[in-house]
Biopython code that builds the backbone (N, CA, C, O; Angstrom):
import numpy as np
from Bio.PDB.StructureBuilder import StructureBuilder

atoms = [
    (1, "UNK", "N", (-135.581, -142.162, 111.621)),
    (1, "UNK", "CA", (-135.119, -141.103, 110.752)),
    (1, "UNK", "C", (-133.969, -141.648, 109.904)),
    (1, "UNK", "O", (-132.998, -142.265, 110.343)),
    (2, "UNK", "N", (-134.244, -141.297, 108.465)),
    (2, "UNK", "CA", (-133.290, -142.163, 107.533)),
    (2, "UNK", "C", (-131.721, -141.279, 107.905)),
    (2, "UNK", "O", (-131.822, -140.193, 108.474)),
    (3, "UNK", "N", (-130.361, -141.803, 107.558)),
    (3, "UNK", "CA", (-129.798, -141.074, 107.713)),
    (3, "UNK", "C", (-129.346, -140.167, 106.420)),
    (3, "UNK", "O", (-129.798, -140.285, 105.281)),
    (4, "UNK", "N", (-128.573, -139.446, 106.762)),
    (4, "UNK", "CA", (-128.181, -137.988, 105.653)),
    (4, "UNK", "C", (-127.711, -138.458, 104.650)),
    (4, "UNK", "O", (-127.170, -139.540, 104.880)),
    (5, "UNK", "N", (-127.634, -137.961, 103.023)),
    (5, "UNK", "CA", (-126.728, -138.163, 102.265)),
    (5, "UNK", "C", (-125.652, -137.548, 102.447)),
    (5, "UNK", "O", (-125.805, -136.530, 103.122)),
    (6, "UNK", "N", (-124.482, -137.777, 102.075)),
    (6, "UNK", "CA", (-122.951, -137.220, 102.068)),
    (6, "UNK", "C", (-123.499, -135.594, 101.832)),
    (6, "UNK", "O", (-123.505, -134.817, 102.786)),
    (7, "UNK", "N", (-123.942, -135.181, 100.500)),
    (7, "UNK", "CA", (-124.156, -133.608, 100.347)),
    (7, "UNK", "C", (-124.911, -133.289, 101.606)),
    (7, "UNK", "O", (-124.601, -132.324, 102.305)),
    (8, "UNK", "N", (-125.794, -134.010, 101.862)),
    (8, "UNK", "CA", (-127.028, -133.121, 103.257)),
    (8, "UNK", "C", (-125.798, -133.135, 104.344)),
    (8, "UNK", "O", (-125.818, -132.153, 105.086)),
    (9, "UNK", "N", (-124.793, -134.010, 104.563)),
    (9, "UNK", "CA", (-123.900, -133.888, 105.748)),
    (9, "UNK", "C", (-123.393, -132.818, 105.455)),
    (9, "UNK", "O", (-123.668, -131.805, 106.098)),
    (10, "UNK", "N", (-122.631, -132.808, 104.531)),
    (10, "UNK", "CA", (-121.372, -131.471, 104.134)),
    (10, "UNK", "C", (-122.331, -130.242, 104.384)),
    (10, "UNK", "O", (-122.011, -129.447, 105.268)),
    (11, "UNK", "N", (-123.418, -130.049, 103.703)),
    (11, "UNK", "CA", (-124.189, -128.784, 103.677)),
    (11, "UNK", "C", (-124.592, -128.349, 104.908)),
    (11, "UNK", "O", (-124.515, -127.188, 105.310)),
    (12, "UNK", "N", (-125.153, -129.577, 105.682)),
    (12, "UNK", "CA", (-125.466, -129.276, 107.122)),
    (12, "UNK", "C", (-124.295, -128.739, 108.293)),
    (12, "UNK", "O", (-124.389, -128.051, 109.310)),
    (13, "UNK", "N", (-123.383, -129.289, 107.736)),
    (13, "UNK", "CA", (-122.041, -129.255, 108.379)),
    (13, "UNK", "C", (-121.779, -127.582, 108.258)),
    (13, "UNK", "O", (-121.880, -126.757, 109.166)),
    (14, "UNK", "N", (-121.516, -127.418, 107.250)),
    (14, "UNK", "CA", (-121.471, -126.013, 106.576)),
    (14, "UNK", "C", (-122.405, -125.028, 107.157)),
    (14, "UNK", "O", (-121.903, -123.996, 107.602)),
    (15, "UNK", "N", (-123.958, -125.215, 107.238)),
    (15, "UNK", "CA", (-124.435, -124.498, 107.875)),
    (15, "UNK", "C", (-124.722, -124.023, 109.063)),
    (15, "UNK", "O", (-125.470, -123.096, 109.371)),
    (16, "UNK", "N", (-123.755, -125.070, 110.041)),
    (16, "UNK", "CA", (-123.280, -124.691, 111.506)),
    (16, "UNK", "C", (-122.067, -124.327, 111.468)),
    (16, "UNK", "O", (-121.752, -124.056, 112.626)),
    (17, "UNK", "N", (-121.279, -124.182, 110.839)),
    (17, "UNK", "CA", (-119.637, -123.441, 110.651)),
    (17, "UNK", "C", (-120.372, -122.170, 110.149)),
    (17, "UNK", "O", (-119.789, -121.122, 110.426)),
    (18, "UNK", "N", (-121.309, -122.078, 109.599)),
    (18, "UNK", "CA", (-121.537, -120.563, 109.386)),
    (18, "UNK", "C", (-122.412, -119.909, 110.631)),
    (18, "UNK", "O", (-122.279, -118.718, 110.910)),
    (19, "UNK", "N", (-122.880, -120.358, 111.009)),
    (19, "UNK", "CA", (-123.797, -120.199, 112.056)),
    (19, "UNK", "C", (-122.696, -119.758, 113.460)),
    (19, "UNK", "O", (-122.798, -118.847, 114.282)),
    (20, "UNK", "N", (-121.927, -120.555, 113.335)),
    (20, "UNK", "CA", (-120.612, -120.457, 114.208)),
    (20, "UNK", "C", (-120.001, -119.288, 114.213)),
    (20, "UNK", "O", (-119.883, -118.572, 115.207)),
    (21, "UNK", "N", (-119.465, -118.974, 112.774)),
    (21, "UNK", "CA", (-118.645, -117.719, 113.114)),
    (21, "UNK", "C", (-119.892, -116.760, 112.805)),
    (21, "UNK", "O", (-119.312, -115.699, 112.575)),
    (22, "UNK", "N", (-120.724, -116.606, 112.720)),
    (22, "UNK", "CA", (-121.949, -115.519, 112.908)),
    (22, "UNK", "C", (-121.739, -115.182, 114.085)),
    (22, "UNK", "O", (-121.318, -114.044, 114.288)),
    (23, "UNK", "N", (-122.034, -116.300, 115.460)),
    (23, "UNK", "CA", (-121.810, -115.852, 116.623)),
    (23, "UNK", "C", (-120.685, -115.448, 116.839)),
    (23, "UNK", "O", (-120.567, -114.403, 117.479)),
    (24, "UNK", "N", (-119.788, -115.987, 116.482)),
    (24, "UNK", "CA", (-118.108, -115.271, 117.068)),
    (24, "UNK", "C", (-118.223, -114.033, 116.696)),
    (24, "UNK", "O", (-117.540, -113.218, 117.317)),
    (25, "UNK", "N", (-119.063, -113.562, 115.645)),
    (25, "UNK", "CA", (-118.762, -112.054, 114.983)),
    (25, "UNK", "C", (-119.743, -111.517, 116.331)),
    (25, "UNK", "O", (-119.468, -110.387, 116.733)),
    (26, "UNK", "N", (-120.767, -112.188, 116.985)),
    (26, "UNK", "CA", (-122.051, -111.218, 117.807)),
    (26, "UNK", "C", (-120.958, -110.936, 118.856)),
    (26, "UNK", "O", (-120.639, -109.773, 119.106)),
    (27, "UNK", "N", (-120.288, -112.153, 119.572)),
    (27, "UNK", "CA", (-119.604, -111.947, 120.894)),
    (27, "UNK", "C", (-118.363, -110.804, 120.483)),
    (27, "UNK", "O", (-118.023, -110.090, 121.426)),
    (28, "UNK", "N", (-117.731, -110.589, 119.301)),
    (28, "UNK", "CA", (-116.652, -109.664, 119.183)),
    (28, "UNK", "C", (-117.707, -108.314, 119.309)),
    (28, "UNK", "O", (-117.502, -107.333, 120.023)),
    (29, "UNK", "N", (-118.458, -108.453, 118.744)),
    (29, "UNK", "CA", (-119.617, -106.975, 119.105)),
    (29, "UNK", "C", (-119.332, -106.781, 120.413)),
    (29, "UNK", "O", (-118.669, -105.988, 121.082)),
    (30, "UNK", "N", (-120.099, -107.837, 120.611)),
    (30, "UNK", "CA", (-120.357, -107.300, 122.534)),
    (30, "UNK", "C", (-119.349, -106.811, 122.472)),
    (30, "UNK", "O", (-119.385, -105.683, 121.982)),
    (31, "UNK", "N", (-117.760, -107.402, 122.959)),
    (31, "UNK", "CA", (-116.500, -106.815, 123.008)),
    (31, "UNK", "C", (-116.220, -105.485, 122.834)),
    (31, "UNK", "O", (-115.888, -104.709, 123.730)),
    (32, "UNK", "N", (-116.392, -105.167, 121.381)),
    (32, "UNK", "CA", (-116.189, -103.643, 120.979)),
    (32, "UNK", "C", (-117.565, -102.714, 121.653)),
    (32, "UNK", "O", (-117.554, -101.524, 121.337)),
    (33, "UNK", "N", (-118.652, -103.145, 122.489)),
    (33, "UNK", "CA", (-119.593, -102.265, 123.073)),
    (33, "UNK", "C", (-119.158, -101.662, 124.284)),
    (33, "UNK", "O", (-118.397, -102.122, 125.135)),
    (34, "UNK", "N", (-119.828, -100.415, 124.238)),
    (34, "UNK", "CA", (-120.146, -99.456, 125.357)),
    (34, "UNK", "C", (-120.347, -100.102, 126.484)),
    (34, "UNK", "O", (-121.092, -101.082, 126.452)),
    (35, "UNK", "N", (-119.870, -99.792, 127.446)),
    (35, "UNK", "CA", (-120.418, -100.059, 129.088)),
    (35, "UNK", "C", (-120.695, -98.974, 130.071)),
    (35, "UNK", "O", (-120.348, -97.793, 130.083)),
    (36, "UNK", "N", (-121.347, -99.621, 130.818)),
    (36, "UNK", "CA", (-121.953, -98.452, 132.179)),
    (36, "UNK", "C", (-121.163, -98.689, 133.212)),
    (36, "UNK", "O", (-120.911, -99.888, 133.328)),
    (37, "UNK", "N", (-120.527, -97.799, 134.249)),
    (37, "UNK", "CA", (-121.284, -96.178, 133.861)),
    (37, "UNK", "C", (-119.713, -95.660, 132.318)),
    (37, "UNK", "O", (-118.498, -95.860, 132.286)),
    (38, "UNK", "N", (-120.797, -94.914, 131.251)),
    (38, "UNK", "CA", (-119.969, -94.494, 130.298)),
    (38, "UNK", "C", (-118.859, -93.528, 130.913)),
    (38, "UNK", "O", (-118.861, -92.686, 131.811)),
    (39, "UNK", "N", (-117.650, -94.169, 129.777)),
    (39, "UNK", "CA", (-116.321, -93.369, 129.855)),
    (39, "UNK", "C", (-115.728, -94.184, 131.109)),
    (39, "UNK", "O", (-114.632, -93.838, 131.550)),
    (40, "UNK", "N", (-116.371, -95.180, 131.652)),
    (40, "UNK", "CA", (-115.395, -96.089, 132.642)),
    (40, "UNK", "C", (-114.264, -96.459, 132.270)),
    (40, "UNK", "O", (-114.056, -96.145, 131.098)),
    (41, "UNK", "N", (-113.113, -97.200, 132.942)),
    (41, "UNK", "CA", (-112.302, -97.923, 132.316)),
    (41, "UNK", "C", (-112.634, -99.684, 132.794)),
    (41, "UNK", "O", (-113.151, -100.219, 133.775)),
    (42, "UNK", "N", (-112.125, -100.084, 131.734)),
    (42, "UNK", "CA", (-112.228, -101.778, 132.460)),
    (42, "UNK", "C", (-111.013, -101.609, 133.258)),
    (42, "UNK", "O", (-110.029, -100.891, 133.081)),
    (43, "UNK", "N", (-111.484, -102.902, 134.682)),
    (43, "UNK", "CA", (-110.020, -102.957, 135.302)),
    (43, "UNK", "C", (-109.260, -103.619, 134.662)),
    (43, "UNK", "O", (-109.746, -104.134, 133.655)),
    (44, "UNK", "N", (-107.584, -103.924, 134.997)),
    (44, "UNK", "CA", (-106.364, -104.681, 134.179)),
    (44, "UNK", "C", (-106.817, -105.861, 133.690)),
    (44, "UNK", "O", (-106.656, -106.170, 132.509)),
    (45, "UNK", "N", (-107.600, -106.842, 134.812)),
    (45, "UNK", "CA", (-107.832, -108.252, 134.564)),
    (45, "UNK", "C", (-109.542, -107.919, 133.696)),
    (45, "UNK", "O", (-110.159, -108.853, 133.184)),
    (46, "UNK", "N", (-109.827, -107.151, 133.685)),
    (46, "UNK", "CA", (-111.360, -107.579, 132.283)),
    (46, "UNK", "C", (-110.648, -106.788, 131.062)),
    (46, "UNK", "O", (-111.349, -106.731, 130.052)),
    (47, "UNK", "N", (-109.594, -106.272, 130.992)),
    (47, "UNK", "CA", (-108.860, -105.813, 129.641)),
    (47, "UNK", "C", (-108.102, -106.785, 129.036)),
    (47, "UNK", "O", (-107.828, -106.728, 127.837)),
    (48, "UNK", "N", (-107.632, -107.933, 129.970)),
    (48, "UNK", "CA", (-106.736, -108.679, 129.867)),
    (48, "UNK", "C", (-107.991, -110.128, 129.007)),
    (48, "UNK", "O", (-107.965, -110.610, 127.875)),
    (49, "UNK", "N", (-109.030, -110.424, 130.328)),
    (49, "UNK", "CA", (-109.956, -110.994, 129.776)),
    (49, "UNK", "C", (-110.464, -110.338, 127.976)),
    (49, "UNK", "O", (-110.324, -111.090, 127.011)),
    (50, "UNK", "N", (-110.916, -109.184, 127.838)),
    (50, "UNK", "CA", (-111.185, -109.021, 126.637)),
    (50, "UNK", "C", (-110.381, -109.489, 125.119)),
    (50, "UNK", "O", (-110.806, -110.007, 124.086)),
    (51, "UNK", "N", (-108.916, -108.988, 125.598)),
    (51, "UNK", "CA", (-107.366, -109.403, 124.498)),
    (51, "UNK", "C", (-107.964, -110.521, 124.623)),
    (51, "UNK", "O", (-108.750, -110.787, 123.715)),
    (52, "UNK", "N", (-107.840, -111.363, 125.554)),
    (52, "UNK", "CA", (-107.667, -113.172, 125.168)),
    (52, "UNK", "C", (-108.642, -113.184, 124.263)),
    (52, "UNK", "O", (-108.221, -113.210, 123.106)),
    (53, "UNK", "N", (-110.175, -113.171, 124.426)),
    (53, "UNK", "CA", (-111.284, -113.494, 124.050)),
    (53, "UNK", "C", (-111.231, -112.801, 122.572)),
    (53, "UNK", "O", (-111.580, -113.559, 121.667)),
    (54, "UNK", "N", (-110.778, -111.237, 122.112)),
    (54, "UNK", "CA", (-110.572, -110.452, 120.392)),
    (54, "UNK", "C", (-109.539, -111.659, 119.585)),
    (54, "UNK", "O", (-109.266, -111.929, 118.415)),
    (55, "UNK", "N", (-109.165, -112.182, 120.931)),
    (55, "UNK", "CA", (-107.510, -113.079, 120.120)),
    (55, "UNK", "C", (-108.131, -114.285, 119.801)),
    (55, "UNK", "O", (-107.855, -114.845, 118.740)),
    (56, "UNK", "N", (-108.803, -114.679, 120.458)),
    (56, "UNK", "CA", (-109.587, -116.238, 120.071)),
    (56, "UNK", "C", (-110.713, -115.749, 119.293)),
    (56, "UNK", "O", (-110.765, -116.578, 118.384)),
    (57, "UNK", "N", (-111.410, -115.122, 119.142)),
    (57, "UNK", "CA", (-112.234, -115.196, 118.114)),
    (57, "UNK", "C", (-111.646, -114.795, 116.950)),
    (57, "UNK", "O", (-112.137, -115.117, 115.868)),
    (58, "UNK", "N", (-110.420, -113.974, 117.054)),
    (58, "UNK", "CA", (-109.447, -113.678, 115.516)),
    (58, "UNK", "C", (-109.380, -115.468, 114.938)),
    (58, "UNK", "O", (-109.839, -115.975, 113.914)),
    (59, "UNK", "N", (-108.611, -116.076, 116.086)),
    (59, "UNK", "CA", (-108.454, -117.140, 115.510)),
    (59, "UNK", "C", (-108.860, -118.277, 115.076)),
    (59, "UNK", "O", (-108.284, -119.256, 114.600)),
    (60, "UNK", "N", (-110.413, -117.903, 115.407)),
    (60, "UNK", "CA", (-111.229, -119.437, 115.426)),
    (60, "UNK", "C", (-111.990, -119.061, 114.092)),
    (60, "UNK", "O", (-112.288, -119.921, 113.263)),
    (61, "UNK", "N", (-112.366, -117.353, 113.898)),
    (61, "UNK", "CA", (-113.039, -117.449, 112.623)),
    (61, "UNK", "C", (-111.981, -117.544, 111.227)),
    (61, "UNK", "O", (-112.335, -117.686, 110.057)),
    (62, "UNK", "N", (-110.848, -117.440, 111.661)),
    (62, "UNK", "CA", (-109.760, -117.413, 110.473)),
    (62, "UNK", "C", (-109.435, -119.365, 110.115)),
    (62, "UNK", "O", (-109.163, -119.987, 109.088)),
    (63, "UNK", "N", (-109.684, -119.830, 111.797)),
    (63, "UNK", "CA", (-109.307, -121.237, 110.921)),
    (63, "UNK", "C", (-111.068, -121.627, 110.584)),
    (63, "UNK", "O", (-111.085, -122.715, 111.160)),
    (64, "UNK", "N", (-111.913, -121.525, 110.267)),
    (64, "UNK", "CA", (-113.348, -121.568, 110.066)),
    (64, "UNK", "C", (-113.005, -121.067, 108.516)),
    (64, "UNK", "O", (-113.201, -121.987, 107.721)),
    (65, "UNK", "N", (-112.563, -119.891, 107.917)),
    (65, "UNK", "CA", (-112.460, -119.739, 107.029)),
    (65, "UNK", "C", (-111.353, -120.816, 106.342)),
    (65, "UNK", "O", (-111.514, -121.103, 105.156)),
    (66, "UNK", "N", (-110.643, -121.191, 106.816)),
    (66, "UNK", "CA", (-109.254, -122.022, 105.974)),
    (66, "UNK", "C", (-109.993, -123.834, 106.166)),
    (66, "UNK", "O", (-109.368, -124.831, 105.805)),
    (67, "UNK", "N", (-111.226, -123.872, 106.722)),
    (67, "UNK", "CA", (-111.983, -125.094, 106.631)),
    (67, "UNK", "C", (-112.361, -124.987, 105.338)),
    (67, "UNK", "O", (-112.157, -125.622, 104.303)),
    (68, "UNK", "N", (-112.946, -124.052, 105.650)),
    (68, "UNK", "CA", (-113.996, -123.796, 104.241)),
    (68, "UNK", "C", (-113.598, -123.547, 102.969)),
    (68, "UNK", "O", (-114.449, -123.383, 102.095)),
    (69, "UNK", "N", (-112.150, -123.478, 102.667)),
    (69, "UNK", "CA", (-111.444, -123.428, 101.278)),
    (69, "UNK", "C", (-111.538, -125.198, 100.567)),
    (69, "UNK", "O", (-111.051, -125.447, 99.464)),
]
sb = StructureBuilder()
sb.init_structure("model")
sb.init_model(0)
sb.init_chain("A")
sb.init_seg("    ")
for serial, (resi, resn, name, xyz) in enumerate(atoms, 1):
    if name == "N":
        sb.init_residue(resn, " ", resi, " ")
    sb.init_atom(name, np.array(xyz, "f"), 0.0, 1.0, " ", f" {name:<3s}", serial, name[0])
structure = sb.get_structure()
C-alpha cells in the first residue's frame, strides 16, 4: 500500500478528530440520559464520576476545536 500524500494525511487526520468529538458529544448524551428506576438519584460517587467525565469531555472537545483553527 503506497503511502498517503501530505493532504490525504491532514484530511484523514481531520476525519478522526471529527469522528472523535462526534463520540465525545454521544458519551455526554448518555450523561445527560434518564436512568432506571426513574426519578432515582445517582449515589455521591456516580455524581462525582459523572462531573469528572461532563469536565473532560468539556475539555477534550474544546482543545479538538483549538486543533482545528
Amino acid at each position: 500500500m503506497p503511502l498517503p500524500t501530505r493532504d490525504q494525511m491532514i484530511g484523514n487526520a481531520l476525519q478522526e478528530i471529527n469522528r472523535a468529538y462526534a463520540a465525545l458529544g454521544d458519551a455526554a448524551d448518555w450523561l445527560r440520559s434518564d436512568w432506571q428506576p426513574a426519578g432515582s438519584s445517582l449515589t455521591d460517587a456516580q455524581a462525582e464520576t459523572r462531573d469528572r467525565l461532563q469536565t473532560a469531555i468539556t475539555e477534550a472537545k474544546a482543545a479538538i476545536n483549538r486543533a482545528k483553527r
